[in-house]
N, C-alpha and C positions, 0 to 999 in steps of 0.2 A: 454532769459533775456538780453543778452549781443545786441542783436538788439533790443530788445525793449530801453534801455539805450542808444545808441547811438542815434536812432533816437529822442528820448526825449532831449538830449542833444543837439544835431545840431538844430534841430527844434527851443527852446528853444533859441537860440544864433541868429539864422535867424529872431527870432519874434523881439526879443530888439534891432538889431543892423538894420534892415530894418523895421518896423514898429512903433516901441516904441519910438527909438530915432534917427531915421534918420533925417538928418537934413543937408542939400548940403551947407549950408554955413558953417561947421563948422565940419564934419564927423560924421560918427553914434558913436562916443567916445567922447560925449558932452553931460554934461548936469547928472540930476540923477531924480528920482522919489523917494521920502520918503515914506517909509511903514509905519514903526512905529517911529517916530520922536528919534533920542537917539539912536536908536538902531539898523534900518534894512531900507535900502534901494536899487532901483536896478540905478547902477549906471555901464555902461560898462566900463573895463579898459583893452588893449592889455595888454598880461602878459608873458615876452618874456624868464621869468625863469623858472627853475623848483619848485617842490613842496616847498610850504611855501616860495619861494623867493631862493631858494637854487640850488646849480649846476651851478651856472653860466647862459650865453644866449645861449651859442651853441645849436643851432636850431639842425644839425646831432649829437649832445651828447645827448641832450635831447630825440631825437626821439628811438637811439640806447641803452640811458639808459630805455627807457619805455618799451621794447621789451627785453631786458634781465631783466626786474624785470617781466614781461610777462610770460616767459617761467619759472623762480624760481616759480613761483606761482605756475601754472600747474604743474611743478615736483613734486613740493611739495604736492601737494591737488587732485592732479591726482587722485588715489586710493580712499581716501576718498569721493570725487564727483560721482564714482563709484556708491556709498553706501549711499550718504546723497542728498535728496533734496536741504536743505538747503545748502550746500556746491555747488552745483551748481548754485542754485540761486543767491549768494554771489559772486562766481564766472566770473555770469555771468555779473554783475553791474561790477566789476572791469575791465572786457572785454572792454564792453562797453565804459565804461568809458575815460578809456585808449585809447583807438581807437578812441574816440571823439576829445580828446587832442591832438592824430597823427596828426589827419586829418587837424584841427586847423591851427597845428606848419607845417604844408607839404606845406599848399594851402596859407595862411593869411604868415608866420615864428611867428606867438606868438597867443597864447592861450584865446580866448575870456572870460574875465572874468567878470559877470554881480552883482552876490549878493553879495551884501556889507553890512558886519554885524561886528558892531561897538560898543561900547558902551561910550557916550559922558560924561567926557570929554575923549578922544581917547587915550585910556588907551591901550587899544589892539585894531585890528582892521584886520577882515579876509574875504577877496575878492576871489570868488569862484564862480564853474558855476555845470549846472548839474550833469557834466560827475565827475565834483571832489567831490562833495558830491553821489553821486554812488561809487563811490573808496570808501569813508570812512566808509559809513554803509556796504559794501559787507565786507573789512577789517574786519571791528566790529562783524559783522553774523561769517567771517571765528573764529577770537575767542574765541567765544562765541559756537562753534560749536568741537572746539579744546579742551572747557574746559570740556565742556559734555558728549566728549568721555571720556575726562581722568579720568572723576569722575566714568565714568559706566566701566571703567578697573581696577580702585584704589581698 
């Protein structure tokens, strides 16, 4: 899972940033495509923070914090993964995931981020790429997967 995730993610950031919106006058970080008017569009933006805008820019903090929230994972869910499909599937999207945004902030220093979902007037507003919506639903499965053990030991 966690290669299929990265490659989905990289892939994904190569189509928008080289096909979709490339454009030599002006960089492939120009310009948007409206999905749904209000609400969703793909619009690339460098993203040089961490999650949700947080952590600062340090490109070696950030990669260093990725890789120690990396290994807490696995400490933690290690055993479980063991024993749960889902726990490793989940797993394996945060792998992924995470290793897409390495790769990003290693090769690029900031994080390509394409889906932009809004709601006008721009009340909220969360810009996002594959690898980071793999982190949330793998998150969401590990939960979800934490609460259904603890019901079946309560």
């Amino acid at each position: 899972m966690a290669i299929v995730t990265f490659v989905l993610d990289q892939w994904s950031k190569h189509v928008i940033t080289t096909r979709i919106f490339f454009d030599a006058r002006c960089s492939p970080f120009c310009g948007h495509k409206i999905l749904i008017p209000g609400w969703l569009e793909f619009a690339p933006i460098p993203n040089t923070h961490g999650a949700f805008g947080m952590f600062g820019s340090s490109k070696p903090m950030l990669v260093v914090l990725a890789v120690i929230v990396l290994m807490i994972f696995w400490w933690s869910f290690r055993e479980a993964a063991a024993r749960s499909r889902l726990v490793c599937i989940a797993f394996g999207m945060i792998v992924g995931g995470a290793i897409g945004n390495i790769v990003d902030r290693l090769h690029y220093g900031y994080v390509i981020d394409f889906i932009d979902f809004y709601r006008f007037p721009q009340i909220w507003r969360f810009t996002f790429n594959v690898g980071d919506s793999c982190i949330t639903i793998g998150v969401i499965l590990l939960l979800l997967s934490s609460l259904v053990r603890a019901r079946r030991h309560a």
